[in-house]
Structure formats: structure tokens, C-alpha cells
C-alpha positions in Angstrom: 37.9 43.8 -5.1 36.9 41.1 -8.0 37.7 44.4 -10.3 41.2 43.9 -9.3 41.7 40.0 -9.1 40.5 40.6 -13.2 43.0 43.3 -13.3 45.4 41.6 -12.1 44.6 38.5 -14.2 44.6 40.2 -17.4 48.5 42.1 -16.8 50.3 38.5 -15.3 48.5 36.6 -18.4 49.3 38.9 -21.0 53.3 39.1 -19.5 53.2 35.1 -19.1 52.4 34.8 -22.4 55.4 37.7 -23.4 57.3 35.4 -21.7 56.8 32.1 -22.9 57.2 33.5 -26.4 60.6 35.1 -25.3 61.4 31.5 -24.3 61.7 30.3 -28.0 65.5 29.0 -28.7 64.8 28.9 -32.4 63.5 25.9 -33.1 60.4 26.4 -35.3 57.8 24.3 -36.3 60.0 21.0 -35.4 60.1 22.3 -31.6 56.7 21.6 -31.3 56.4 18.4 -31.2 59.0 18.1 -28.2 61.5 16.1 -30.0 65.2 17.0 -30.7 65.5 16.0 -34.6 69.0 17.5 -34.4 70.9 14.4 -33.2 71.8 16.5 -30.0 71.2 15.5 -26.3 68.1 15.9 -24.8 70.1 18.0 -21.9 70.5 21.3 -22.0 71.8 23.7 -19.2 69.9 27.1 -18.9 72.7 29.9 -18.6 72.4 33.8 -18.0 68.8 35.6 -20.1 67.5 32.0 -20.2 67.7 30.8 -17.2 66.1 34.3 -16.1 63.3 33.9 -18.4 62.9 29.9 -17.4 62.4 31.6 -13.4 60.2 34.2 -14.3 58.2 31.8 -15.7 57.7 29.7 -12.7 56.6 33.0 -11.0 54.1 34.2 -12.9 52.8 31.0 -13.5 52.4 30.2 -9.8 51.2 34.1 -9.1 48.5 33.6 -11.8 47.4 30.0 -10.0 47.5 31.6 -6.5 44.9 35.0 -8.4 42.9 31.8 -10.4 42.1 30.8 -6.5 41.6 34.0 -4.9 38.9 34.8 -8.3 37.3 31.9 -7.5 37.0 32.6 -3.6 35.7 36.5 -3.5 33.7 35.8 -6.8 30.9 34.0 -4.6 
């Protein structure tokens, strides 16, 4: 069973991380900090691949918390 849970661990981790770096709107180094040096709003409206991205996101994130738990459970 723990074989698994890893498994499982390793393939949602390595596609979060796919998908996070999909998530990059081209903003380079200056994105990092969090700020919009642009002069543009601070809203922005996810539409069509990026909004799909942003909800996949959320899933895997939350599948990868829910295996984190179970790992920690059967691993005793």
C-alpha cells in the first residue's frame, strides 16, 4: 500500500509542478516579487487555457494534501 501512496506522490508532484510552470503569463524575473511594475490593475480575469490551468491547480494541490495525509496514516 505505502508503495503506492509514494507512487502516487511522486506522478501528482511532478504534474503540479508541470502545472504551475505552465501557469507563467510572462512576467520574468519582475513577477516574482508579486508586484505589477506595469502600471496595470492588480485585477485580472482568468479566461479559457488559464483559467483551466488555475482549476487544475486547485486539484492537484488538494489531491496531493489529501495523499500527504493518507502517507502519513498507513506509514505507522
Amino acid at each position: 500500500m505505502e508503495f503506492y501512496l509514494d507512487l502516487a506522490m511522486i506522478v501528482i508532484s511532478i504534474a503540479l509542478i508541470a502545472v504551475i510552470i505552465l501557469q507563467n503569463r510572462g512576467a520574468g524575473l519582475g513577477g516574482l516579487g508579486g508586484g505589477d511594475f506595469g502600471g496595470g490593475s492588480g485585477y485580472h480575469v482568468r479566461r479559457g487555457v488559464e483559467k483551466l490551468l488555475f482549476n487544475v491547480t486547485i486539484g492537484l494541490s488538494f489531491t496531493f494534501f489529501l495523499l500527504a495525509i493518507l502517507n502519513v496514516t498507513f506509514a505507522g
